[in-house]
C-alpha positions, 0 to 999 in steps of 0.5 A, spaced: 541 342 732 541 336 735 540 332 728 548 334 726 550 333 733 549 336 740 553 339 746 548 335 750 548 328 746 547 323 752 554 319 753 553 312 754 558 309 759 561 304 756 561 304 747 563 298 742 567 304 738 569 311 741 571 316 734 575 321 736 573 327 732 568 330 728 572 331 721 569 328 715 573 322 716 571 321 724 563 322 721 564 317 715 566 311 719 561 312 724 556 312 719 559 305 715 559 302 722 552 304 723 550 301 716 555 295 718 554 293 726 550 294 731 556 296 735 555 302 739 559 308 736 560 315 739 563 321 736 567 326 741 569 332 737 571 338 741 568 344 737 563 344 732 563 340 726 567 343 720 571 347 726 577 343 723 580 341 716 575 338 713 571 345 713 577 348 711 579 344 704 578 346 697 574 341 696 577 337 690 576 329 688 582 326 683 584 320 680 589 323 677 595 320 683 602 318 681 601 310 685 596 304 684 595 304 690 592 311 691 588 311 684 584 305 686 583 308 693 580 315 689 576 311 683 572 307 688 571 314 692 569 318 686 564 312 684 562 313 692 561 321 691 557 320 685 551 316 689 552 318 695 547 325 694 542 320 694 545 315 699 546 321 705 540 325 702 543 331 702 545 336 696 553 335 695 554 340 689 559 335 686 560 336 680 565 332 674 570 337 671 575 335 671 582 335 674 587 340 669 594 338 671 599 342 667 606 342 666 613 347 665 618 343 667 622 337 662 621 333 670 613 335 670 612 332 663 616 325 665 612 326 671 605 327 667 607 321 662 608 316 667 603 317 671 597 318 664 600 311 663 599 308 670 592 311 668 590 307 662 592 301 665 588 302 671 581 304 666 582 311 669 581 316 662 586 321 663 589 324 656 594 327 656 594 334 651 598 340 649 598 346 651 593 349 646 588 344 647 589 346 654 587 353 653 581 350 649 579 347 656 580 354 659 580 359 654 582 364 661 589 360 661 595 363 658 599 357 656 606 360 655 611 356 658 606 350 659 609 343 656 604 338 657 598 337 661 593 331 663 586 332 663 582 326 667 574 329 665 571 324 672 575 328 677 572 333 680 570 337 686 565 337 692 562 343 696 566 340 704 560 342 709 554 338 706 560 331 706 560 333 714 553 334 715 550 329 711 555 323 713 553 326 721 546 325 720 545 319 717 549 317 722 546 320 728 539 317 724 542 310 725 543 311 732 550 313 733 552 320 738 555 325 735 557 329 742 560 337 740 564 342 744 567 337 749 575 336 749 578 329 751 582 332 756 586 324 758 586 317 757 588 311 760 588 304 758 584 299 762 585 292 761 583 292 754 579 298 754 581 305 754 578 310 758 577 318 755 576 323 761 573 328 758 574 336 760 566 336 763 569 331 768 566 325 765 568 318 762 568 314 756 570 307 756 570 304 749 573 297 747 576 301 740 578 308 740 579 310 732 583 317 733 580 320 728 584 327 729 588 329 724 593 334 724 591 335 732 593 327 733 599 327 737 593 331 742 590 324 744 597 320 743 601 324 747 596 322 752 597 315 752 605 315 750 605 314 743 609 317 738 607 317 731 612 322 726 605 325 723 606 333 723 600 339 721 603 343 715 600 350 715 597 352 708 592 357 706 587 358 702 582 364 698 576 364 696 574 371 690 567 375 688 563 370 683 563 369 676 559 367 671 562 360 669 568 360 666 573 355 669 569 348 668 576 344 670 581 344 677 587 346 674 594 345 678 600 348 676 606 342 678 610 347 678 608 353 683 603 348 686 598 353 685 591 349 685 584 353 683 577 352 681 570 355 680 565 353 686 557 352 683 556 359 686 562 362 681 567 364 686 574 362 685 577 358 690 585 356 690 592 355 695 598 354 693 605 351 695 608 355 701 614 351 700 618 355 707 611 354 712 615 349 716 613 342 719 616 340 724 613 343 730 605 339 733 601 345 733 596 347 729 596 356 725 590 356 723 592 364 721 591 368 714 598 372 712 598 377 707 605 374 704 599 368 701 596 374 699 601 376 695 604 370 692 598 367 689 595 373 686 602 373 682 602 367 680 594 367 679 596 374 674 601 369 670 597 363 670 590 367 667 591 374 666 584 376 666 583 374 674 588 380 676 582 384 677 578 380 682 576 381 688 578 377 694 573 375 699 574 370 704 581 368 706 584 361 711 588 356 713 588 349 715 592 344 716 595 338 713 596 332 716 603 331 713 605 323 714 614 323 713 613 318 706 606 321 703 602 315 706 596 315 710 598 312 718 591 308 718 590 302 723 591 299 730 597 303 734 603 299 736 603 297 743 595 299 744 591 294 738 585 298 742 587 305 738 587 306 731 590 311 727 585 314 723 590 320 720 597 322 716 593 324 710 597 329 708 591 334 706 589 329 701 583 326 706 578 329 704 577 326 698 579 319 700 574 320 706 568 315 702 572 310 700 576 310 707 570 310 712 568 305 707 575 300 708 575 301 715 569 300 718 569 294 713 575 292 717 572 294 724 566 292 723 568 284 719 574 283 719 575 285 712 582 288 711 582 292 705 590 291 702 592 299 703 590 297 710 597 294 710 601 298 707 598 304 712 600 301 717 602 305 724 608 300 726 611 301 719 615 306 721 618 303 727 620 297 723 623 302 718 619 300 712 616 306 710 617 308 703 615 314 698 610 311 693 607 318 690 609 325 688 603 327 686 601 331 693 598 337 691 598 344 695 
């Protein structure tokens, strides 16, 4: 279908913007530059559109983070996603639950209560509440054990598809190509260009490259000599019969790392933390495990007793893109201003992807520097100036 890319798309020979990947953080830049610039943008993605993470997540929006910096990032997302049905004419199914954070430990509640206060500062309306006014939220939930929880009435959650087509249609509409199931198979730098060889022996010369890869990333730095200490963290993800409604808010346990929620279909959708799946190694497990399976069935029958019964019918995985300070690595890479990182959000990318397409096309496009772009900056690391700002990275 060629209106959501096309194996055939017809390449220029020379590009203004090359995006390496057809992820929803790949699609939403290219869409923004489009709406921006009359730049010549292509999207090269080596499978099919949503064959990677961003057709693999949960779907969840929040505001609810632990660092100023990234609740303003989510407020203007969530502002973003609340319009954006209508700006890319597709059906989102977003839907304003809420976000039900739940604490068991003296830690998680400190953690809840600082983050709340943050909140209130920012105009973020998350109220802290006890264990019985959660369970009035999720009659389903058993409280016992429960401290405190906060509760944010504007997060909510996404159906992932319709975000990667609709961005991927609006753009190809406003004239970028979108080229699926060729790989980048080398790259050169070339002058001030780089030159992407192609696995169908053809080439793609652009004066910016945007590695839009994700947990795959060090496929296309690799070929250029660049090490960035990013690494794809495996985790799963299940998805049970439908319902009829009864889980109105995404609920996270902070203890276990459990998350769950209720599509508009009435299927149960959750993951949870594996803390021992390792991430040191550059490859990518996209294979489901019957351990999961057992792990968050317990958890699941401890948490809301009366889901011990259904049915599961669907199970994944996908990679995190994990970054070594919890911050994403966005911005030109040290040594080669011509490719920009556009990676290391550490599973949390597809929530952030409106407001960052946004920001970074503003910066390609203008020469707006949003201020995250500071802090996001690739060559933090070699300096040795990267610091962890937050802890609520759920999953």
């Amino acid at each position: 279908m060629t209106g959501l890319g096309s194996r055939d798309a017809t390449l220029p020979a020379i590009c203004d913007v090359a995006i390496v990947g057809g992820g929803v953080m790949g699609l939403a830049t290219a869409y923004h530059l489009a709406e921006l610039s009359r730049l010549r943008v292509v999207v090269i993605e080596r499978g099919y559109l949503l064959s990677g993470a961003s057709g693999r997540n949960g779907g969840g929006v929040r505001m609810q983070w632990g660092d100023e910096g990234n609740v303003r990032v989510m407020m203007e997302s969530i502002e973003i996603c609340r319009g954006l049905a209508q700006e890319l004419g597709i059906n989102l199914w977003f839907r304003q639950g809420g976000y039900l954070f739940l604490a068991r430990t003296a830690a998680g509640e400190a953690r809840l209560q600082r983050n709340a206060a943050l909140h209130r500062s920012l105009g973020v309306p998350t109220r802290l509440i006890g264990p019985e006014d959660a369970r009035e939220l999720v009659p389903e939930l058993d409280p016992t054990g429960v401290r405190l929880a906060a509760f944010n009435p504007r997060d909510g959650v996404v159906f992932p598809w319709p975000f990667v087509w609709g961005y991927a249609a609006r753009a190809i509409a406003n004239g970028v190509v979108v080229r699926t199931h060729t790989e980048v198979t080398g790259a050169d730098v070339a002058d001030r260009d780089l030159v992407l060889r192609l696995a169908t022996g053809e080439q793609l010369r652009a004066h910016l490259v945007v590695n839009a890869t994700g947990a795959w990333s060090h496929g296309l730095n690799d070929m250029l000599g660049i090490s960035l200490p990013n690494r794809p963290h495996r985790h799963e993800i299940l998805s049970t019969e439908p319902l009829k409604p009864v889980l109105d808010p995404l609920v996270v346990d902070l203890a276990s790392g459990l998350y769950l929620s209720q599509s508009t279909r009435g299927e149960i959708v959750g993951g949870i933390t594996m803390p021992d799946e390792g991430g040191g190694s550059v490859s990518v497990d996209q294979r489901s495990s019957l351990r999961f399976l057992a792990h968050i069935g317990r958890t699941i029958t401890e948490l809301l007793p009366r889901f011990g019964g259904l049915k599961v019918l669907r199970q994944w995985a996908g990679p995190y893109d994990v970054s070594p300070d919890g911050d994403a690595i966005v911005g030109p890479t040290p040594g080669i201003d011509g490719l920009i990182q556009l990676c290391g959000f550490t599973g949390h990318g597809f929530m952030m992807a409106p407001a960052v397409g946004r920001l970074l096309a503003r910066w390609i496009a203008r020469g707006e520097r949003h201020s995250m772009l500071e802090r996001w900056d690739p060559g933090r690391f070699a300096r040795g100036d990267g610091t962890r700002r937050e802890d609520m990275i759920i999953g």
